[in-house]
C-alpha positions in Angstrom: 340.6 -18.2 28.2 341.2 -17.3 31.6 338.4 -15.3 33.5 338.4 -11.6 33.4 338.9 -10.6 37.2 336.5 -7.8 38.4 337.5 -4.5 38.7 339.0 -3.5 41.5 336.7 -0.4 41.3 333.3 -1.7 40.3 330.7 -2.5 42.8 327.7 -5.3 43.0 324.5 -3.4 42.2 322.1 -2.2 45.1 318.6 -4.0 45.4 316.0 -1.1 44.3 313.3 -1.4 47.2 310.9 -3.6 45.3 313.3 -6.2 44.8 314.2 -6.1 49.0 310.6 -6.3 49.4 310.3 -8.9 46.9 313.1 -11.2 48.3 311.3 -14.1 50.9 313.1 -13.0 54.4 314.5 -15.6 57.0 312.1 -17.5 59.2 314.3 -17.1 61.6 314.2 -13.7 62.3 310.8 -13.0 62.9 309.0 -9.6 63.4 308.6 -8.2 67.1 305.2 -7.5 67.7 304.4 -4.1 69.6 302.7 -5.1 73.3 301.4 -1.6 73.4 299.9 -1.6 69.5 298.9 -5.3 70.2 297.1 -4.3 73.3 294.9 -1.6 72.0 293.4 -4.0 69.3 293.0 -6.0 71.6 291.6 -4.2 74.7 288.0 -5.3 74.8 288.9 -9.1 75.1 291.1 -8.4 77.4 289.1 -6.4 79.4 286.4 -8.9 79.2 288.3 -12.0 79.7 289.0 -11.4 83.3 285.8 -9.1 84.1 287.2 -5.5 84.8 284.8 -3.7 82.9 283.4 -2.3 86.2 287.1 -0.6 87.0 285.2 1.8 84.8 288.2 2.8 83.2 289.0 4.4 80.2 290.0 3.2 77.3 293.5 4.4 76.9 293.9 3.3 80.9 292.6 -0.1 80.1 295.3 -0.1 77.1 298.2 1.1 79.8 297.3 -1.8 82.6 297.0 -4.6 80.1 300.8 -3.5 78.2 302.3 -3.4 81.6 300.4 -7.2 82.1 301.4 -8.2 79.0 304.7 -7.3 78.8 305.5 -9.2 81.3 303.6 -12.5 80.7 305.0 -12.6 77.0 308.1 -13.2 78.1 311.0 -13.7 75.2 308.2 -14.3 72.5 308.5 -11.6 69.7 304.9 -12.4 68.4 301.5 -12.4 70.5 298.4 -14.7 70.1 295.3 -13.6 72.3 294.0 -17.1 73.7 297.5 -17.7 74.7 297.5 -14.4 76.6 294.5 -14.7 78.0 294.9 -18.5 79.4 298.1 -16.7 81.1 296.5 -14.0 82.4 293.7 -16.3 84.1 296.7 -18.7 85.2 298.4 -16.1 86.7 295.9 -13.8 88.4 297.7 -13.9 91.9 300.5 -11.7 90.1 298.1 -9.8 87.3 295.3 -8.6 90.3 298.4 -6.9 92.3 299.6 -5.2 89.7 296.2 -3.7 88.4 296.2 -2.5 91.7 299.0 -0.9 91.4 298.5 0.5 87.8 294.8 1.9 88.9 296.4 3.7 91.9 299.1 5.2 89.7 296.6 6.3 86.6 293.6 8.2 89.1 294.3 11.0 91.6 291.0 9.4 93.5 289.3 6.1 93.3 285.8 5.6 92.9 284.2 3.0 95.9 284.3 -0.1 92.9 287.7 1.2 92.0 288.5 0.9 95.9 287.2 -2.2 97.0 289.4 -3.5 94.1 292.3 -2.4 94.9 292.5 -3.0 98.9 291.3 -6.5 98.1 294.4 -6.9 95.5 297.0 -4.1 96.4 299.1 -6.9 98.6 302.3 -6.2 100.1 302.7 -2.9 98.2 300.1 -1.7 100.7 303.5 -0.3 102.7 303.8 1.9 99.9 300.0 2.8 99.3 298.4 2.2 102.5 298.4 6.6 103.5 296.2 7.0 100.5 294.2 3.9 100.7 293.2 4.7 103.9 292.4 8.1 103.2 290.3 7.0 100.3 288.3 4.6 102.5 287.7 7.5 105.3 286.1 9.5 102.5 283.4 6.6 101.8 283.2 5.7 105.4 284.2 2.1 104.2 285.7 0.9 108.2 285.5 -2.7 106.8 288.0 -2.0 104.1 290.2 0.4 106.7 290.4 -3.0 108.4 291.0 -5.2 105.7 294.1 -2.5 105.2 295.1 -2.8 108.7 295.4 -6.4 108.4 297.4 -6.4 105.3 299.6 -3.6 106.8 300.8 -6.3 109.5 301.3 -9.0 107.2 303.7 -7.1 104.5 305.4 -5.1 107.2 306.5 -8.4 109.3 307.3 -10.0 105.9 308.9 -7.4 103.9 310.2 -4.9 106.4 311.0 -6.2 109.9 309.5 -8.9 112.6 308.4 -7.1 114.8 305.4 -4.9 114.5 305.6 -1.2 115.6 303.4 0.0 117.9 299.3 1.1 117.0 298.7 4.4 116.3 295.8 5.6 118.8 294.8 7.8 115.7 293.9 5.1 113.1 294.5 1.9 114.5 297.6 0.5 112.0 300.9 -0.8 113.7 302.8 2.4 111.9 304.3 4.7 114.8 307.4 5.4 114.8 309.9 6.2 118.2 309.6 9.5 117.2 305.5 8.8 117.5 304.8 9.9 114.1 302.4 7.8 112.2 303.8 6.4 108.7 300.2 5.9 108.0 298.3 8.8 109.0 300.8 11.3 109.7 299.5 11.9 112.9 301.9 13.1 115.9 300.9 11.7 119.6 302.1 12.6 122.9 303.3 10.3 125.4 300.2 11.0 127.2 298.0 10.2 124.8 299.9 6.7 123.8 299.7 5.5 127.4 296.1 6.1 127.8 295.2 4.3 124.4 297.6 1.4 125.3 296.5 1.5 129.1 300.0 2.0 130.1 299.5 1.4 133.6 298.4 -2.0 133.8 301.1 -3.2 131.3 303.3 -1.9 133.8 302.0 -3.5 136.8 302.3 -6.9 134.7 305.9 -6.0 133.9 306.8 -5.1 137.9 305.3 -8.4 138.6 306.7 -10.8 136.3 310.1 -9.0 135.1 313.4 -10.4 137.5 314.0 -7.7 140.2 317.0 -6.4 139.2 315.2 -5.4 135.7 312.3 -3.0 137.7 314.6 -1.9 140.0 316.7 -0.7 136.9 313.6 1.1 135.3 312.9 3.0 137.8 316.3 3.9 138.7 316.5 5.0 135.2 312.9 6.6 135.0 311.8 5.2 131.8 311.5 2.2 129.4 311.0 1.0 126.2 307.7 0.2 124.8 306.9 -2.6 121.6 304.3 -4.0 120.3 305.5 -7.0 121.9 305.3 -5.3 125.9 307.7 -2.7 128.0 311.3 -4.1 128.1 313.8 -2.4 130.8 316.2 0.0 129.8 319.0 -2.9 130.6 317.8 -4.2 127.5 319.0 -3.6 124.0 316.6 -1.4 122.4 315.2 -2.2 118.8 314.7 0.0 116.5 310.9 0.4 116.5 311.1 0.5 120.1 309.5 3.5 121.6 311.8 5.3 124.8 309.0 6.6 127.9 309.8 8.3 130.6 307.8 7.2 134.0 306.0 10.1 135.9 306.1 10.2 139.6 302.6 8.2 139.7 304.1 5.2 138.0 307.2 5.2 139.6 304.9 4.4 142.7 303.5 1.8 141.2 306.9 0.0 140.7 308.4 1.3 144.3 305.1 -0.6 145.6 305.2 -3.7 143.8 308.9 -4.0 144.7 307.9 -3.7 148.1 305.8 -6.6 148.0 307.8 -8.9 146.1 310.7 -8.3 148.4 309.3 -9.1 151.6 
């Protein structure tokens, strides 16, 4: 006899729970562990594993630095093994010390001196970003060595992430950050013309630059009464001007100096 087709209006019976439970899923499609739920079982070793204990953190901090870490060296993997991460972690520290850095900056509204040395010794090119508060924060302990080691770390990320030239120092803390307006980007200081030539000794850089510029190029400053002053020197105002570079006007005294040395070099 010919098999009785289904009705058009019955339907295959639902699984109750137990049986969904009960039924062996794909190995395929495996479970995505949590970073963040992973992470805070795990916290201690990872705290441990790389020593930053002495961050002096707490514990839900720790927990927030290490998902951000992990995250990212977990890549595609939807589960997480802890020797694995840790061997990454130690094979990557060039990328994981910058962004505890970062993270530690972020989670405290001030650092503790531990919590500072850290982070000026890891911060890397995102000092641009930090180095106003960084520097604060070493003024507070009195720490000049570390205001240096931002200083230097200032000049490298600025000429590699932002432009090659350096601006010129600020007389007030000592980082290449003013501006041509001759505000500080670092420690929001405003100087005068006055007191940027005096920390600069303006007068002798422009001897140099009536001495060994062409002629025509001093003879055009001080037809013009000013020029433009870089990290690199004074350039004329026939020159194209950058945009870091800072526009002075020449008072009567230094216009002497230039009327004087043109003297001597045309006779």
């Amino acid at each position: 006899m010919p098999r009785s087709k289904r009705s058009k209006e019955e339907k295959p019976a639902e699984a109750t729970d137990s049986e969904y439970k009960s039924r062996p899923r794909s190995p395929s499609r495996k479970r995505f562990v949590d970073t963040e739920e992973w992470v805070s079982r795990h916290v201690t070793d990872l705290v441990s594993s790389i020593g930053l204990e002495f961050l002096n953190l707490s514990n839900d901090e720790y927990i927030i630095v290490f998902t951000r870490i992990v995250d990212v060296l977990r890549g595609e993997s939807s589960t997480l093994d802890l020797d694995t991460i840790i061997r990454r972690i130690k094979r990557n520290l060039d990328r994981v010390y910058p962004m505890i850095a970062s993270a530690v900056l972020e989670l405290r509204d001030q650092l503790d001196e531990a919590q500072l040395e850290f982070v000026t010794n890891n911060i890397g090119d995102s000092v641009l970003a930090y180095a106003p508060r960084l520097y604060n924060e070493a003024l507070r302990f009195g720490r000049i060595d570390l205001i240096e080691r931002l200083r230097s770390l200032w000049r490298h990320a600025w000429v590699l992430k932002r432009h090659p030239i350096l601006p010129l120092q600020c007389p007030k803390c000592g980082f290449n950050s003013l501006m041509p307006d001759l505000s500080c980007l670092v420690c929001g200081a405003s100087v005068s013309e006055r007191e940027l030539k005096e920390f600069i000794n303006f007068k002798n850089m422009l001897t140099e630059f009536a001495y060994k510029e062409p002629l025509d190029s001093v003879k055009r400053a001080l037809s013009y009464g000013y020029v433009y002053l870089s990290s690199i020197g004074i350039k004329p105002p026939s020159e194209s001007k950058d945009v870091l570079d800072v526009e002075v006007i020449l008072t009567n005294e230094e216009k002497n100096i230039l009327m004087n040395i043109l003297k001597q070099r045309e006779k």
